[in-house]
C-alpha positions in Angstrom: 128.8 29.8 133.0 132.5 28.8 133.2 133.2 29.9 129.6 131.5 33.7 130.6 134.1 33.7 133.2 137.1 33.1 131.4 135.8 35.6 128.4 135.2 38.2 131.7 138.7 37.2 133.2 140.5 36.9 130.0 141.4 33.5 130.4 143.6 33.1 127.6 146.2 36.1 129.0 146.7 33.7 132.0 150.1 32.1 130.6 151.6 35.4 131.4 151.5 35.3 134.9 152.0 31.5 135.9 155.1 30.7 133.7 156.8 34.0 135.0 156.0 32.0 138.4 157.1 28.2 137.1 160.3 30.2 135.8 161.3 32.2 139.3 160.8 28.9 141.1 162.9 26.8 138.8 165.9 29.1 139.2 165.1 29.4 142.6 165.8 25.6 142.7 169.0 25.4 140.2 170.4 27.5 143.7 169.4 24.9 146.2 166.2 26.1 147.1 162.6 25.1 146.8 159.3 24.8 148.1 156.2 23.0 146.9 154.0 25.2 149.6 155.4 28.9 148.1 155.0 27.6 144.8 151.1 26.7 145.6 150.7 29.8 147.3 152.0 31.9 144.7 150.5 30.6 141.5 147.1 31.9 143.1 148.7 35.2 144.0 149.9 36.4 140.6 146.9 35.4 139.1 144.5 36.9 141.2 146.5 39.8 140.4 146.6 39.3 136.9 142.6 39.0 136.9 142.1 41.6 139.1 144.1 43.8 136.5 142.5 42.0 133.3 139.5 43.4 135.1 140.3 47.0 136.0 141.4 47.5 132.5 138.4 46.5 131.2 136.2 48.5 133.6 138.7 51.8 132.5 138.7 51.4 128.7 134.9 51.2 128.9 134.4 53.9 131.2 136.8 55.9 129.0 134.8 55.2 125.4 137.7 53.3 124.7 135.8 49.8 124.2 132.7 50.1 121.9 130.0 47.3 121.2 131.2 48.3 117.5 135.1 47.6 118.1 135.7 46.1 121.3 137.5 42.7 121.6 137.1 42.5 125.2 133.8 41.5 125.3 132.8 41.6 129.3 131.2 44.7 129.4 130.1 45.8 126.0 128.1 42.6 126.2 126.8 43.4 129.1 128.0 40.0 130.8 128.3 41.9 134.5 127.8 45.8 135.0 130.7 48.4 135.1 130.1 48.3 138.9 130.3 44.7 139.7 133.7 44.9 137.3 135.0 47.7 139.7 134.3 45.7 142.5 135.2 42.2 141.4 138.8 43.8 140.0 139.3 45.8 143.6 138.3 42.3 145.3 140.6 40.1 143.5 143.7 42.5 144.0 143.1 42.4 147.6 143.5 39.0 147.8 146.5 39.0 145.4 148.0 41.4 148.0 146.7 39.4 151.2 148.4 36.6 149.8 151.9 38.6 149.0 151.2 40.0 152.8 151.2 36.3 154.0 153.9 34.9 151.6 156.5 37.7 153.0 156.0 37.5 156.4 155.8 33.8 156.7 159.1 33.6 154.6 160.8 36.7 156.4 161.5 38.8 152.9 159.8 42.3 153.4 161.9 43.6 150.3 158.4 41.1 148.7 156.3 44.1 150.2 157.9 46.5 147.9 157.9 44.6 144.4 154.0 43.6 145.6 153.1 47.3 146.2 155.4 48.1 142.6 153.0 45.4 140.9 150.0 46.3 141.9 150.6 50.0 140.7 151.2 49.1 137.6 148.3 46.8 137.5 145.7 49.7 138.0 147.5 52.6 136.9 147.8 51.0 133.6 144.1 52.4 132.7 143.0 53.7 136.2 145.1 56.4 137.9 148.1 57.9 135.5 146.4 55.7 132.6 149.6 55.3 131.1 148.6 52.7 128.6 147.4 55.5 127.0 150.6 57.3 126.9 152.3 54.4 124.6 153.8 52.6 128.0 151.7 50.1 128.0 154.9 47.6 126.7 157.3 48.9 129.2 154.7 48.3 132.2 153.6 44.6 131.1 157.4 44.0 130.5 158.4 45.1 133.9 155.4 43.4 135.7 155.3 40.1 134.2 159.1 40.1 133.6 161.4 41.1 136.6 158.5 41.6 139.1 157.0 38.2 138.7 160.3 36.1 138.2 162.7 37.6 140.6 159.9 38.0 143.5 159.4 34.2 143.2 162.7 33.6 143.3 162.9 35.7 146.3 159.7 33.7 148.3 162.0 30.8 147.6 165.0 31.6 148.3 165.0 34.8 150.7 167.0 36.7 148.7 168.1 38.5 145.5 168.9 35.7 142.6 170.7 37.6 139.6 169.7 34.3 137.6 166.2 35.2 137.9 166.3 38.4 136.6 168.3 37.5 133.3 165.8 34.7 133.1 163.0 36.9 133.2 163.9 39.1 130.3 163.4 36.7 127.3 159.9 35.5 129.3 158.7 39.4 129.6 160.0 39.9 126.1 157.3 37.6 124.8 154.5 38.4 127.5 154.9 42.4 126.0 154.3 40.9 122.8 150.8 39.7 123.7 150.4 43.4 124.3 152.0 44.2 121.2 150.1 42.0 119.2 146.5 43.6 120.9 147.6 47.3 120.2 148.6 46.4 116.7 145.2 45.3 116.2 143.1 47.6 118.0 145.2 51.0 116.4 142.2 52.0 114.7 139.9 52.2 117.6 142.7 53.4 119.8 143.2 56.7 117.2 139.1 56.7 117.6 139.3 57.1 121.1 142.1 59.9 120.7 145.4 58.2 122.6 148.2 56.3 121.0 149.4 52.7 122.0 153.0 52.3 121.5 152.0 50.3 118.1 150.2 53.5 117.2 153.4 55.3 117.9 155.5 53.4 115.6 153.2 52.9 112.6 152.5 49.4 110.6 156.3 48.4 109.7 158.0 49.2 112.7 155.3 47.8 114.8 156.4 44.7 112.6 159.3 44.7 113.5 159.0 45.3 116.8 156.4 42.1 117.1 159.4 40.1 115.4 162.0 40.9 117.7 159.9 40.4 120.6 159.3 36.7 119.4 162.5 35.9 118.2 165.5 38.0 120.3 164.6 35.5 123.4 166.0 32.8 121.6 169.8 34.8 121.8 168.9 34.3 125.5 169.0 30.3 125.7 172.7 30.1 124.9 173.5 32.8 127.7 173.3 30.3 130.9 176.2 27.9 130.5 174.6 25.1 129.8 173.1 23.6 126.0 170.2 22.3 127.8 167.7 25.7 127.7 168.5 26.2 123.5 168.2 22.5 123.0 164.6 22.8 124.7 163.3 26.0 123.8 164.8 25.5 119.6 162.0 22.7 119.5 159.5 25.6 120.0 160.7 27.7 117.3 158.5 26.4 114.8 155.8 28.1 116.6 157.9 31.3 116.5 157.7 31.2 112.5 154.0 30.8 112.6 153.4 34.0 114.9 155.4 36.3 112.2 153.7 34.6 109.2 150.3 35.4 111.3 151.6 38.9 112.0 152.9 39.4 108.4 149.4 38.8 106.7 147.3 41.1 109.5 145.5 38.1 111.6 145.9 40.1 114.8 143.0 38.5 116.1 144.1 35.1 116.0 147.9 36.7 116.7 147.2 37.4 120.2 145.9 34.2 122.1 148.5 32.2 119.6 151.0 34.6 121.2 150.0 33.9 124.6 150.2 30.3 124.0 153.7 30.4 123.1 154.3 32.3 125.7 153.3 29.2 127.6 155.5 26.7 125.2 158.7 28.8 125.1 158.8 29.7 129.1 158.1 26.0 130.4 160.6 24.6 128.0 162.7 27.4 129.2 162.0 26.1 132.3 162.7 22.5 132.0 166.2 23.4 130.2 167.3 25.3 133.2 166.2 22.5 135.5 167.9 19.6 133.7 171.2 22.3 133.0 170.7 22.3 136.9 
């Protein structure tokens, strides 16, 4: 039962919306200001969000012939694990309560400017596939970079700190780097049935080389990053996870795009806490 779940909720994705979390808080502290009870409260919140998006996309690629029993990787409803409807409904459900908890988190902290990245992040959630569809226009990279980049990181580190922390948003642009290459590595493997189903993903866009290229520079520019915050601590820490860097391009290099994406969104996990814990001890 718990291993349908996480195949229906896309369990593996999850990195990409609790280290942009970890990351907002930690810069949040390196300026004097933390709190274990935000920090509880808004781990839940960006991933109920996430979920609830995992989930709408799922119930809109297979409404949209996009996801076949044939091609699909996302197995939830070709499968027939829940129907369409109780997808609809559990996605609807679980953004609610990602929103109630954003609700909660800004009033109780006194930042309203939360209400307006919350409403910004939960129109990219479903109008990625749902209304505008513009995963389907090859934005899909643009949207995931903004929502689980600047969204994620600098609203955290405005729960914490009740304001605007220019530290957050630099931090957050190596970290959504990374997160759009989970997407990256997905579209690059799904082109084929993407082209079936008649709409282009940015990897479709750019053909087999550049989206090669594109995958490398997402993986390796955030390493430029580590040296940017005045301290050796965040390139000493995140260098020790550039082994795992080199294995994602040989992956990518030989085609394994199936094994490509969770391995991606496991380093996204590596890099952004030792990102994480450089900043903190540079602190």
């Amino acid at each position: 039962m718990i291993k349908r779940w996480l195949i229906i909720l896309r369990a593996y994705s999850w990195p990409a919306s609790l280290v942009p979390v970890i990351l907002g808080s930690v810069t949040a502290a390196r300026h004097g200001r933390f709190s274990w009870t935000d920090l509880a409260l808004t781990l839940p919140a960006a991933l109920l969000v996430h979920s609830g998006a995992n989930l709408a996309n799922t119930y809109f690629d297979f409404k949209n012939n996009v996801d076949t029993a044939r091609t699909a990787d996302d197995r939830a409803l070709v499968d027939k694990m829940l129907s369409p409807a109780a997808a609809l409904r559990l996605a609807a459900g679980l953004l609610a309560a990602g929103a109630a908890a954003g609700f909660y988190l800004a009033f109780k902290n006194h930042v309203p400017e939360l209400l307006w990245l919350g409403a910004a992040g939960l129109a990219l959630a479903w109008s990625y596939t749902g209304a505008g569809a513009y995963k389907y226009r090859a934005l899909g990279d643009i949207g995931v970079f903004l929502a689980f980049g600047p969204l994620i990181v600098t609203g955290t580190a405005l729960i914490q700190t009740g304001g605007f922390v220019p530290e957050a948003l630099w931090a957050s642009i190596p970290v959504g780097l990374l997160i759009t290459a989970i997407l990256h590595a997905n579209n690059m493997r799904d082109v084929r049935p993407d082209s079936a189903a008649r709409f282009r993903t940015l990897a479709g866009a750019l053909g087999p080389d550049a989206s090669l290229k594109l995958y490398y520079a997402l993986i390796f520019v955030p390493y430029l990053f580590t040296v940017t915050f005045g301290s050796i601590w965040p390139f000493v820490f995140c260098a020790l996870s550039a082994p795992l860097a080199v294995r994602l391009r040989e992956r990518a290099a030989r085609g394994q795009f199936t094994l490509l994406v969770p391995e991606t969104a496991r380093f996204v996990a590596v890099y952004g806490l030792l990102l994480s814990a450089g900043l903190y001890i540079a602190a």
